[in-house]
C-alpha positions in Angstrom: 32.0 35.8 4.8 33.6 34.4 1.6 36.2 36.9 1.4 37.4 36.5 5.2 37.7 33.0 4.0 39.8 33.7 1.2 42.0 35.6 3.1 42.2 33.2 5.5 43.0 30.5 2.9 45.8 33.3 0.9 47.7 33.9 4.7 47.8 29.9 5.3 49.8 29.3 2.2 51.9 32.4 2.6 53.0 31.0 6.0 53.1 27.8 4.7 55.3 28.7 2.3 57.6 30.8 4.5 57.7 27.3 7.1 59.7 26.0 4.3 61.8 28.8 3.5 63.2 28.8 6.5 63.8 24.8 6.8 60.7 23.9 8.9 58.7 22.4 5.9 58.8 19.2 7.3 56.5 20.1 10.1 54.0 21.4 7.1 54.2 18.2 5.3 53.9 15.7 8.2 50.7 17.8 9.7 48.9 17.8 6.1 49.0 21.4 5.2 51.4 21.1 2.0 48.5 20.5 -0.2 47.3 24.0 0.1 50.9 25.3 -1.5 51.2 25.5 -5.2 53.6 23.2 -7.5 55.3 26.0 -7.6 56.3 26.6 -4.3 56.8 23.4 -3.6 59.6 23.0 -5.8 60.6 25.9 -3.7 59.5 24.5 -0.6 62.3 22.7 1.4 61.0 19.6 3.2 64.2 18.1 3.7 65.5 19.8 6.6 68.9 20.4 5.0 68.9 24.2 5.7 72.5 24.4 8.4 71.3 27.6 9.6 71.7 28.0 12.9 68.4 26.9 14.5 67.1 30.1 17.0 68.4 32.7 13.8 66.0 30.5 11.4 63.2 31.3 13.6 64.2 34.6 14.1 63.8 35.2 10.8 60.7 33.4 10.2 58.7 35.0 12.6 60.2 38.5 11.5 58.9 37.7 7.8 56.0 36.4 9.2 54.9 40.0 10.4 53.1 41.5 13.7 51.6 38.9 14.8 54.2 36.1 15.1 56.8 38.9 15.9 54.6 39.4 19.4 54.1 35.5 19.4 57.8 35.7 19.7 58.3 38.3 22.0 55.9 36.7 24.3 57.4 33.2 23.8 61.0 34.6 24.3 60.1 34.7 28.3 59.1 31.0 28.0 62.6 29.8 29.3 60.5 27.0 30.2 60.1 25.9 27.2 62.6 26.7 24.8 66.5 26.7 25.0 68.7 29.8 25.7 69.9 30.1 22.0 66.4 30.6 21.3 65.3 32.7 23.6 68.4 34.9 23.0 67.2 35.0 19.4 63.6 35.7 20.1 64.7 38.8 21.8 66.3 40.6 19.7 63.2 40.4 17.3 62.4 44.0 15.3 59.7 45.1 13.6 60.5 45.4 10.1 57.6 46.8 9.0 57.0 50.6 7.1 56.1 53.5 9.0 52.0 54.1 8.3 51.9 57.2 6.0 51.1 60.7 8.0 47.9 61.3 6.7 46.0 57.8 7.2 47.5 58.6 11.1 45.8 61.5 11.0 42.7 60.0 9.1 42.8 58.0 11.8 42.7 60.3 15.3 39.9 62.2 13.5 37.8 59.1 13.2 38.8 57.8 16.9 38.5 61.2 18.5 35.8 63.3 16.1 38.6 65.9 15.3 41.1 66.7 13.2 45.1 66.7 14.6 44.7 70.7 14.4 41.5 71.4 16.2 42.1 68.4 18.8 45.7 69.4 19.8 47.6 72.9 20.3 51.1 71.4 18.7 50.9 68.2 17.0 54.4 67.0 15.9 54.4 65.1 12.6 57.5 63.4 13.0 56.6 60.1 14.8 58.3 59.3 18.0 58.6 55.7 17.5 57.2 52.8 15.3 56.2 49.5 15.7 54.3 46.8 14.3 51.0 47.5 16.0 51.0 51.2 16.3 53.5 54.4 16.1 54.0 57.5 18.7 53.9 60.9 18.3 54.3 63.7 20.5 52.1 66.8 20.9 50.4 69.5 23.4 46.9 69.9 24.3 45.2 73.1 24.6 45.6 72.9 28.3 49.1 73.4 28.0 50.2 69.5 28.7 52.6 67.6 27.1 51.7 64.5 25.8 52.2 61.1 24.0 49.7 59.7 21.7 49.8 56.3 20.5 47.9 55.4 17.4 47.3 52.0 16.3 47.6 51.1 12.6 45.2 50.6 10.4 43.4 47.7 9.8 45.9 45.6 11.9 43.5 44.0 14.0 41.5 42.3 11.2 45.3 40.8 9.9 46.6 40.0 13.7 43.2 38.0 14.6 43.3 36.1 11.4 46.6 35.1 12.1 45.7 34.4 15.6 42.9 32.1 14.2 45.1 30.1 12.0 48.0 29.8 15.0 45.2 27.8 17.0 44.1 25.9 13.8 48.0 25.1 13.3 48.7 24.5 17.4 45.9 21.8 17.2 47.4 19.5 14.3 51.0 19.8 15.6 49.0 18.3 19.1 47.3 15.9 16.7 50.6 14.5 15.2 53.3 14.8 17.9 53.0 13.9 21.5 55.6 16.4 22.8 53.0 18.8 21.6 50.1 17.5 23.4 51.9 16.6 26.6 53.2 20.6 26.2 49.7 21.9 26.1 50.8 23.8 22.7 46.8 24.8 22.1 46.4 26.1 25.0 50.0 27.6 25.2 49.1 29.4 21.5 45.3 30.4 23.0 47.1 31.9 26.4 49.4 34.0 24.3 46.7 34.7 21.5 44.5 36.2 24.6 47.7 38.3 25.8 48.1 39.8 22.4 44.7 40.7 21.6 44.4 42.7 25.0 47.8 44.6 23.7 45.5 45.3 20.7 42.8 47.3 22.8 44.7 50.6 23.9 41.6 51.1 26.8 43.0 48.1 28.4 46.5 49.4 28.5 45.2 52.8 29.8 43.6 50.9 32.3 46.4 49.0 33.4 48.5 52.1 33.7 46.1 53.6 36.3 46.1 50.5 38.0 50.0 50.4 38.5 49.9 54.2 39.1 47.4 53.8 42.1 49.8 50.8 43.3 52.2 53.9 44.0 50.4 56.3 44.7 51.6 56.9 48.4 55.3 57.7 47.1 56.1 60.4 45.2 59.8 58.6 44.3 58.1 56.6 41.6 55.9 57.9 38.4 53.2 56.7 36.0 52.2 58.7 32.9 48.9 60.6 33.5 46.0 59.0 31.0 44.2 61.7 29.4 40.5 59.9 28.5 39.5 61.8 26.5 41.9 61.9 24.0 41.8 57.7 24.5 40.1 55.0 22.5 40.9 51.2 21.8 43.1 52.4 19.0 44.5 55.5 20.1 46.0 56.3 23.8 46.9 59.8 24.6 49.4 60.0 28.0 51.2 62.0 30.0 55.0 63.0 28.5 57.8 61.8 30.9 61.7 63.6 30.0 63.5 60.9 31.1 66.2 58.8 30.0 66.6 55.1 30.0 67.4 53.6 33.2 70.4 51.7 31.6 72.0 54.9 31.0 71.9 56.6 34.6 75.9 55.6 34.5 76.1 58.7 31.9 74.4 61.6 34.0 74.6 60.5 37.8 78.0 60.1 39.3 76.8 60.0 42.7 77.5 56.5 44.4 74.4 56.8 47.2 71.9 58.3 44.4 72.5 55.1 42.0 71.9 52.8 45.0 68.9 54.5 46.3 67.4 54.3 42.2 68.4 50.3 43.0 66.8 50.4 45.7 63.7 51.7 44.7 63.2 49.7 41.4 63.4 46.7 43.6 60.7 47.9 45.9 58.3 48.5 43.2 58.9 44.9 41.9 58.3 43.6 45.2 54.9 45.6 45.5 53.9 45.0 42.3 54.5 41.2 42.0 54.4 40.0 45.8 51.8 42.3 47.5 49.9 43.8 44.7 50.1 40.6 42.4 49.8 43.3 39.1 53.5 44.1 37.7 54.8 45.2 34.7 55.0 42.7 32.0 57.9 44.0 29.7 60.7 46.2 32.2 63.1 46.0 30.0 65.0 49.5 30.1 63.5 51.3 27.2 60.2 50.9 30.0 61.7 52.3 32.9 63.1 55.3 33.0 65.2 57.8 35.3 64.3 61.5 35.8 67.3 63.2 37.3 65.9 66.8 37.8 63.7 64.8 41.0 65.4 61.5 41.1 62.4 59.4 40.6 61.8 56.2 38.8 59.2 56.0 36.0 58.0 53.1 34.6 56.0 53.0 31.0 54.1 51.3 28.6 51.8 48.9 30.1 50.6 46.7 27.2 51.7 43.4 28.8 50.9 43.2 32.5 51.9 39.8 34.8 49.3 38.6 37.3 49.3 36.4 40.4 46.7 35.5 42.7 46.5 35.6 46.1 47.0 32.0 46.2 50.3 32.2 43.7 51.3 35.2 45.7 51.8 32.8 48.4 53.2 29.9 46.6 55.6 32.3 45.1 56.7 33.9 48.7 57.3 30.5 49.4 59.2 29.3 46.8 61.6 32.1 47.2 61.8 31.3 50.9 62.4 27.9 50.3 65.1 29.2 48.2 67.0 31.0 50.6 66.3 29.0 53.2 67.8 25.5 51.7 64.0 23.7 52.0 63.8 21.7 49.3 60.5 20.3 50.2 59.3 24.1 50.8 59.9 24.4 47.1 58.9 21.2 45.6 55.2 21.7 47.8 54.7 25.8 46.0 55.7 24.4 42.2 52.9 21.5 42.6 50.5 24.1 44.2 51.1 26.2 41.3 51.4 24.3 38.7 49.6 21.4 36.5 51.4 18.4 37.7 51.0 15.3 35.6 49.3 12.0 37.8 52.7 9.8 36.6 55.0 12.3 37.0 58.4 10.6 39.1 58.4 12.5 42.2 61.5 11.3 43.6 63.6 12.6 40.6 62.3 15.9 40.5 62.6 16.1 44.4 66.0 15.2 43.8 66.7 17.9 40.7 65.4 20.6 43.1 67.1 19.5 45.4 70.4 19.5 43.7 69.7 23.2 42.9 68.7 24.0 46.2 72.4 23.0 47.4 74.3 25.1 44.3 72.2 28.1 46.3 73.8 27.4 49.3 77.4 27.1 47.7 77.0 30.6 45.6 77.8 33.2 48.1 74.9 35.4 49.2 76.1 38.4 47.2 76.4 37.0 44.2 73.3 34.8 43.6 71.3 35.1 40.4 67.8 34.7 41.5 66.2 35.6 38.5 68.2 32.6 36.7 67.6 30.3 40.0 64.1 30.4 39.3 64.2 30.2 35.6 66.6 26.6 36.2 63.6 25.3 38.7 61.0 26.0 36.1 63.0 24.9 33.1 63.5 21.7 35.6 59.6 21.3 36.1 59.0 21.3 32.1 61.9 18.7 31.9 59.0 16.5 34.1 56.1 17.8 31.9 55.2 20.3 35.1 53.5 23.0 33.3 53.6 25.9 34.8 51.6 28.9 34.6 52.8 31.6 32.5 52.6 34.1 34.8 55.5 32.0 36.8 58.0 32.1 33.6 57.5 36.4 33.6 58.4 36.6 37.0 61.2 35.3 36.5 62.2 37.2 32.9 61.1 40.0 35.3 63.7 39.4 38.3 66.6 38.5 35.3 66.0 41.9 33.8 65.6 43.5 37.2 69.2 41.7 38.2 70.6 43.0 34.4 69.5 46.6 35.3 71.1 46.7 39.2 74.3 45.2 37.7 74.2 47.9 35.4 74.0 50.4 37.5 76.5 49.3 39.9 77.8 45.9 39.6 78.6 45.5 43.7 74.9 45.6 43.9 72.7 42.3 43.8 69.3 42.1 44.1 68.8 39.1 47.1 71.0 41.7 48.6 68.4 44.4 48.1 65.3 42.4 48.5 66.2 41.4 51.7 64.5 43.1 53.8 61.6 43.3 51.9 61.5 39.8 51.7 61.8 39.6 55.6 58.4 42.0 55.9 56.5 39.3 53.9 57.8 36.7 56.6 56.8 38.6 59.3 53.5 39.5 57.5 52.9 35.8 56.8 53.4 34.6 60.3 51.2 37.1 61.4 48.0 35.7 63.9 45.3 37.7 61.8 46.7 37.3 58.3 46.9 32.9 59.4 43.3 33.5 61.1 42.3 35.1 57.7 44.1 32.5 55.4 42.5 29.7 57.9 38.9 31.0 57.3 39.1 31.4 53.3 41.0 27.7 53.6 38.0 26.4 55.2 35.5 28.2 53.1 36.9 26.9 49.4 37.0 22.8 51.3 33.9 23.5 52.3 32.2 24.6 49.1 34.3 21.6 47.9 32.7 19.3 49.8 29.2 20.7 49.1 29.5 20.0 45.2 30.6 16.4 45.9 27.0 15.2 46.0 25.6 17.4 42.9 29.3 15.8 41.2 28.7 12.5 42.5 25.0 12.3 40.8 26.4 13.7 37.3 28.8 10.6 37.0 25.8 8.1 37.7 23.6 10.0 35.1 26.4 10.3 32.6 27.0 6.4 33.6 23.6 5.8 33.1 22.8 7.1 29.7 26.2 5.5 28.1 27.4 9.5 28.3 30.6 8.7 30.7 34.3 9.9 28.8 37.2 8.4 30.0 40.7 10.7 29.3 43.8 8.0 28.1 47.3 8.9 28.3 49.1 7.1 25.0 50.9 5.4 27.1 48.0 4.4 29.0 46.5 3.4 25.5 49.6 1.1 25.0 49.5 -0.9 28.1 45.5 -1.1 27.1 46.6 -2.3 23.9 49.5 -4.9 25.2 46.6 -6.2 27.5 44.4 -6.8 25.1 46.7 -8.7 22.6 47.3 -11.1 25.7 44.2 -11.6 26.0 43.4 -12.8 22.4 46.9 -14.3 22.3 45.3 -16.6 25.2 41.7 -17.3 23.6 43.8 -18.4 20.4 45.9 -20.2 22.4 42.6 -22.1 24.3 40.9 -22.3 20.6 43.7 -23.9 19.0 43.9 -26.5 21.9 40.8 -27.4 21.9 40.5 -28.1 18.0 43.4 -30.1 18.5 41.7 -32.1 20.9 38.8 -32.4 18.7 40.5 -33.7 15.9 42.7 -36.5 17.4 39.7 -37.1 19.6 37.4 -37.9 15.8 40.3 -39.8 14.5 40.7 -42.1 17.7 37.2 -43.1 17.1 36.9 -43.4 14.1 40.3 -46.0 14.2 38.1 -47.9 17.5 35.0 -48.7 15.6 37.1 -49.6 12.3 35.4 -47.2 9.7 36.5 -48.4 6.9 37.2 -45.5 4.4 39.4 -43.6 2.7 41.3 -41.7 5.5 41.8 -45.0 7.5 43.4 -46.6 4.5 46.4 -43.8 4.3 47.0 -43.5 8.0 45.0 -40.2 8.6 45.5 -40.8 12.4 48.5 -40.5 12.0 48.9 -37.6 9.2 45.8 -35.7 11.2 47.9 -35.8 14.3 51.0 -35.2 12.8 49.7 -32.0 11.1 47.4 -30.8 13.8 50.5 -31.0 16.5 52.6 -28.8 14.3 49.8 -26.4 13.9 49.9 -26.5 17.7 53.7 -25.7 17.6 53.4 -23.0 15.2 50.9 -21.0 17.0 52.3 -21.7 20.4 55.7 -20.0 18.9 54.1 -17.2 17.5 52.2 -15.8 20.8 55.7 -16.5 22.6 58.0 -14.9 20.1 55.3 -12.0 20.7 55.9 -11.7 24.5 52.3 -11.1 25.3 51.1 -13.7 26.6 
């Protein structure tokens, strides 16, 4: 226990002290974490903000030195167009892991603790020489005594202890920049950080990935035009994944080995299908296509997709909104769109309808004007979502990788032939799902679950209803307050005493010229009477009166 603690407390100031390196000290200091450095790095420590670096290649290079775990924080934040700027994101994708390979025999160490064996005994050819390396694990080929080529994938050691502490202190750190900026709390950063801290500890667990792989194979398993690697189980653990070997080369580079005009189209074709399948009727689709994922086998002309470490999901219910927002797209229906981004989305209660009507509205019409042909969808959708944060919408992040997903999808057709487009493409895919939505059985079957969800809705009222009382009862009732609710409480409340000073003030006024009026009827003779006190007392009192009077006006609450 001690020791994780000390760990934990070594990695807070070595990313404390890397904050500042790289010009974000500031944020450090004005949370309350520059205590933990020492003097000498915070002589070091720049708090200033006066690094001129260019802002996206600063966190670039931050998050590279910051090691695996920030490096997929930034991968994973790099399809949040939503939230960050393009010179950012642009930045964010070209992360690297600059990290060592691991050292052949702890790799090996490793596969004979995961799988009981020994490299030689488990497979008939291992090759030393790893494949590729990353920050999490590295790749290596090799044949099974069965005669199949493989790829095995071996995580790295110990990386899950360092990733989850960093994960930990990410939440710790997401929670004091909510604490001490409101842009972060209105942005949800704690639960943005715990969303992405979820997605990266399910890349840790290589069963998970396996599992996701048969899940997109069985999505295609009526075609033989597209492939998924083969998962061997049992040569797979959470820490090492042995698949099936794909020859293939990069889809980006079918220009260099197919020359064949119809072939290229029918490969553009087919990678739009799958999309479609995968993200509007199966609601499962690969999380990271870019091209080093997909590849193109040109012995059989078939499409293969790969590593399946990040995987998008949508509901039924988004599945819809999402059909519908595309619709409404191509369609010009501005309200179609606005009514699928509130369905899907957390919509603040004081968010200014009418403007964010009319900014979808104004990119509604630049669809119209861009010829058919040559609309970006992908960046379409990326502008509405980026529009929806501008209004503190937040959408869910399954939203923001559909449409990285559709950008790279429109990258990779362009690529391959840059008369292609995808609308153009997706077409007729996209008028199936109209003709499937409009169908009498599917509305019957969407009319039934409709009325089953109200109606469990309206059975919890009661049971809701009696909570409230009893939490209302026993002093136990929260209520949640915006800040700039809290200001308006606030502004109230200073009227308020501004008005009970104002009454106070009055009345001991009164009281005073009231005591001196008497005392001058009944002719009191002492000392006050014999220097004018009614006078003087008034005098005094009425410019006390004046004074205060100013003050609550000067104040404007009143």
């Amino acid at each position: 226990m001690l020791t994780g603690k000390l760990r934990r407390l070594g990695r807070y100031r070595e990313i404390i002290s890397l904050f500042g390196k790289y010009g974000f000290g500031y944020l450090i200091e004005e949370v309350g974490l520059s205590q933990l450095l020492s003097f000498k790095d915070r002589i070091k420590t720049d708090f200033q903000k006066e690094n001129t670096q260019e802002l996206g290649i600063r966190i670039r290079g931050l998050l590279e030195e910051l090691g695996p775990t920030f490096i997929k924080l930034g991968q994973l934040l790099s399809i949040r167009s939503d939230l960050l700027p393009a010179d950012i994101i642009r930045e964010l994708e070209t992360l690297q892991d600059n990290v060592p390979p691991v050292p052949l025999e702890q790799v090996k160490e490793r596969l004979e603790i995961e799988l009981g064996k020994p490299p030689d005994e488990l497979f008939q050819y291992f090759n030393e020489d790893y494949v590729a390396a990353a920050s999490i694990g590295q790749v290596y080929e090799a044949r099974l005594w069965t005669g199949e080529e493989v790829m095995i994938k071996v995580q790295r050691p110990d990386i899950k202890s360092k990733i989850y502490t960093d994960l930990d202190i990410l939440i710790d750190l997401s929670r004091l920049l909510e604490q001490h900026y409101e842009w972060a709390e209105q942005n949800k950063v704690t639960e943005i950080s715990e969303e992405l801290s979820e997605s990266i500890r399910k890349e840790l667990d290589y069963l998970q990935e396996a599992r996701n792989t048969e899940m997109i194979a069985m999505q295609f398993e009526d075609t033989d035009k597209i492939k998924v690697p083969k998962i061997y189980w049992d040569y797979t653990t959470s820490q090492v994944l042995t698949m099936e070997k794909i020859n293939g080369i990069k889809i980006s580079e079918i220009n260099k080995v197919e020359t064949d005009e119809e072939k290229k189209r029918d490969v553009a074709d087919l990678l739009v299908q799958s999309f479609v399948t995968q993200i509007l009727r199966e609601g499962f689709f690969h999380g990271d296509p870019h091209p080093g994922n997909m590849l193109y086998i040109k012995e059989t002309c078939q499409l293969a997709f790969i590593d399946f470490g990040q995987i998008g999901r949508l509901s039924a219910k988004m599945r819809y909104d999402t059909t519908s927002m595309m619709i409404g797209l191509m369609q010009e229906d501005t309200e179609m769109i606005v009514k699928s981004i509130y369905r899907m989305s957390d919509v603040p209660s004081d968010v200014d309808e009418s403007d964010f009507y009319a900014d979808v509205d104004r990119i509604s019409k630049t669809v119209s004007r861009v010829p058919f042909g040559e609309l970006d969808l992908g960046m379409t959708v990326q502008d509405l979502l980026s529009t929806a944060q501008q209004h503190r919408i937040i959408v869910p992040t399954e939203l923001t990788m559909l449409g990285k997903t559709l950008i790279t999808v429109e990258g990779i057709i362009s690529g391959i032939d840059p008369k292609l487009n995808l609308l153009q493409l997706a077409r007729p895919y996209a008028e199936e799902l109209v003709i499937e939505r409009y169908n009498p059985i599917k509305i019957g079957k969407r009319l039934l679950e409709n009325g089953e969800e109200f109606a469990e809705k309206v059975a919890k009222i009661p049971t809701r209803v009696d909570d409230v009382l009893e939490q209302a009862a026993e002093g136990d009732l929260k209520l949640k307050i915006s800040l700039s609710q809290i200001d308006s409480i606030f502004n109230k409340i200073d009227r308020i005493s501004n008005q009970v000073s104002f009454s106070l003030t009055l009345l001991a006024f009164s009281i005073v010229v009231l005591g001196l009026i008497v005392g001058a009827t009944f002719g009191t003779d002492t000392f006050l009477t014999s220097i004018h006190a009614l006078e003087i007392g008034f005098a005094v009192a009425f410019l006390m009166f004046l004074w205060i009077l100013y003050s609550i006006l000067k104040s404007g609450r009143f």
